[in-house]
C-alpha positions as CSV (number, residue, x, y, z in Angstrom):
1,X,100.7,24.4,-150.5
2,X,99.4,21.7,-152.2
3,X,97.1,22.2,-155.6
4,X,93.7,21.6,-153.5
5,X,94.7,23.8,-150.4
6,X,95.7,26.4,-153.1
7,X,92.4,26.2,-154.2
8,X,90.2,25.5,-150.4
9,X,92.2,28.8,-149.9
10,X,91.3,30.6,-153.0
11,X,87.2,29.4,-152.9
12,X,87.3,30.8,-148.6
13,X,89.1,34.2,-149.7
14,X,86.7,34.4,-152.3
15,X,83.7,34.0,-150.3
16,X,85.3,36.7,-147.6
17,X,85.6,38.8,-150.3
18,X,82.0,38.8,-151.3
19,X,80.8,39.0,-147.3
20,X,83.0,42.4,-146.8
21,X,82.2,43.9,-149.9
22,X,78.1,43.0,-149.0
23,X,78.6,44.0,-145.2
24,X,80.1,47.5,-146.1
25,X,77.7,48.4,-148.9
26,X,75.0,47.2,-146.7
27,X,75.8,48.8,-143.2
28,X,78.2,51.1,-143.6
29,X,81.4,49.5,-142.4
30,X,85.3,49.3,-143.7
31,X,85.7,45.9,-143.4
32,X,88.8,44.4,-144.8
33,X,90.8,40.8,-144.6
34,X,93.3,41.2,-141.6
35,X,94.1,37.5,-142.1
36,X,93.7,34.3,-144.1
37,X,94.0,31.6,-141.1
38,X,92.4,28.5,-140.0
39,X,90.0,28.3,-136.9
40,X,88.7,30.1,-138.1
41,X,89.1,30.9,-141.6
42,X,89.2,34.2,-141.9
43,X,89.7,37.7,-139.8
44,X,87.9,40.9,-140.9
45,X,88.8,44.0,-139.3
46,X,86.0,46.8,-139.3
47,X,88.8,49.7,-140.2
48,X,86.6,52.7,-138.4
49,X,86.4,51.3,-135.0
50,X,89.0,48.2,-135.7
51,X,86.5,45.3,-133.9
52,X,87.6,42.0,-135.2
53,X,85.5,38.9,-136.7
54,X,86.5,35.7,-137.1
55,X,84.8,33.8,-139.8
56,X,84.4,30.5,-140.6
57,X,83.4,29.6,-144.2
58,X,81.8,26.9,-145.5
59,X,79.5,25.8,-148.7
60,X,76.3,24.3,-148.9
61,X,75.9,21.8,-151.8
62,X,73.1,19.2,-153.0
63,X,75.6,16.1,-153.2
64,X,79.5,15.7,-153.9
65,X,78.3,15.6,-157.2
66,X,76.4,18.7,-157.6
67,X,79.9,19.6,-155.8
68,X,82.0,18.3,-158.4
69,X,79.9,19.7,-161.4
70,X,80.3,23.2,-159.7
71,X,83.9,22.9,-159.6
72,X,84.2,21.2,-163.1
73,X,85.1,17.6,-162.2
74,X,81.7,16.0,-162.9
75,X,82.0,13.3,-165.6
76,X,78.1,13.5,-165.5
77,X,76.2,15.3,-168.5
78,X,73.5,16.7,-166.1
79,X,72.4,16.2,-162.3
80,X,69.4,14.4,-161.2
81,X,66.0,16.3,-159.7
82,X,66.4,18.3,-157.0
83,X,64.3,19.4,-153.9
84,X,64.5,22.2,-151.4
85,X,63.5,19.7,-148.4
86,X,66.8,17.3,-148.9
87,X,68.9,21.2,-149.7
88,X,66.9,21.9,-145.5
89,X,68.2,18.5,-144.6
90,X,71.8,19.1,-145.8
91,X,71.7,22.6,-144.3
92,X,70.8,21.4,-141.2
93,X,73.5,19.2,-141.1
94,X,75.8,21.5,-142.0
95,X,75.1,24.1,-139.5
96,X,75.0,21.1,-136.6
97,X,78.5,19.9,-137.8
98,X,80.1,23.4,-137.9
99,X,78.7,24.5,-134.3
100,X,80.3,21.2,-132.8
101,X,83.5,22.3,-135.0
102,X,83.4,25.5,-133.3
103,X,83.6,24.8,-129.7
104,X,87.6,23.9,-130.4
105,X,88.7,27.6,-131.2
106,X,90.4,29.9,-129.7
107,X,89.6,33.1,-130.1
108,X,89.4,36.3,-128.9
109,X,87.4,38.2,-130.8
110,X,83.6,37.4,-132.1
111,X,82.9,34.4,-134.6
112,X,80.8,34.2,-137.5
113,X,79.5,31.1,-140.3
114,X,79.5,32.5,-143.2
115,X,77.7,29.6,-145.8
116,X,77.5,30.3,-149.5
117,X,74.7,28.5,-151.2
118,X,75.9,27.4,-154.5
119,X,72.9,25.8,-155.4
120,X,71.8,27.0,-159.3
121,X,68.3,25.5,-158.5
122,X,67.4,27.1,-155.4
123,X,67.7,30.9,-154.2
124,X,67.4,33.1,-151.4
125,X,63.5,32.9,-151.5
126,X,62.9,28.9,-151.4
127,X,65.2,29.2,-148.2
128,X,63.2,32.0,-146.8
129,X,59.8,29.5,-147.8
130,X,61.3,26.9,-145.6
131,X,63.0,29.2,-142.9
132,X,60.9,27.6,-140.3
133,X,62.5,24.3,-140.8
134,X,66.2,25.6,-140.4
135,X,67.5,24.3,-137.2
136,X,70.1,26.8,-135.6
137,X,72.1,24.8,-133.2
138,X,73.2,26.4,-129.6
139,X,76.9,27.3,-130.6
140,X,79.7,30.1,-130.5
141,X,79.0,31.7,-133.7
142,X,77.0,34.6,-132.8
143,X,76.2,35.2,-136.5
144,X,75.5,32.8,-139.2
145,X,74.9,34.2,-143.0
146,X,73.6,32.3,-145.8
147,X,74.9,33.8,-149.4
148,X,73.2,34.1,-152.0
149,X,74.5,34.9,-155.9
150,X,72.4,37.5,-157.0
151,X,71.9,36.5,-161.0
152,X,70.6,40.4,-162.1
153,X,74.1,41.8,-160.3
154,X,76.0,38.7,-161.5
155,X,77.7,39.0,-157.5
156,X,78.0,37.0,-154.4
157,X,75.5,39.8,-152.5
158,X,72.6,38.8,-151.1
159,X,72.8,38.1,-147.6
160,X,70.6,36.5,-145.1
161,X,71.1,36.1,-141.7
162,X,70.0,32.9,-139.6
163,X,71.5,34.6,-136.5
């Protein structure tokens, strides 16, 4: 594997991680990785009744910049203002590109987005403020999460669900 699919796969399983450690604190399962694939991206298997879930994971940045400050490749000092609307805007997009990406797999089992907001401006509550302007596109993913880093846990755990 090459440097940046090392780390694409490293940034996915770590997002997995944080979605089954959330999902069995939360509601009681066993979920654990059963595979690290593409199309999607990951398999969970709930270990007490062994249903699968294929998820899909993606992030939800500001700009390629905000992207590449995140990931320490910024030659920037600082980023420029932001605003929730334009974060909506990019969401939006992001949840109409990965439905349209989603009507290629195969899959026998149940499919899931799984989007982890690595915004350090915005949180869990300015989503929830402009919840009603989040367009959920028709597709196969019968769940979509939003995650949140939850600052007073210092953990990928707070969870939303947009379906």
């Amino acid at each position: 594997m090459s440097d940046l699919l090392d780390e694409k796969w490293l940034i996915e399983e770590s997002a997995a991680l944080a979605l089954v450690e959330t999902l069995n604190l939360q509601q009681g399962t066993n979920y654990e990785i059963l595979k690290h694939a593409d199309r999607p991206d990951i398999v969970i298997e709930n270990k007490l009744d062994g249903t699968l879930l294929g998820v899909e994971v993606t992030h939800l940045f500001y700009d390629s910049e905000e992207a590449r400050l995140v990931f320490g490749r910024s030659r920037e000092q600082g980023h420029p203002p932001e605003y929730i609307e334009e974060y909506i805007r990019r969401l939006n997009a992001l949840l109409q590109q990965k439905s349209e990406k989603a009507k290629g797999y195969n899959h026998e089992y149940p499919l899931a987005l799984l989007i982890r907001v690595v915004s350090p401006v915005f949180h869990m509550y300015d989503f929830k403020a402009y919840a009603s302007r989040i367009v959920v596109p028709p597709s196969d993913f019968q769940i979509i999460w939003l995650l949140f880093y939850d600052f007073r846990k210092r953990r990928w755990t707070l969870l939303e669900q947009l379906r």
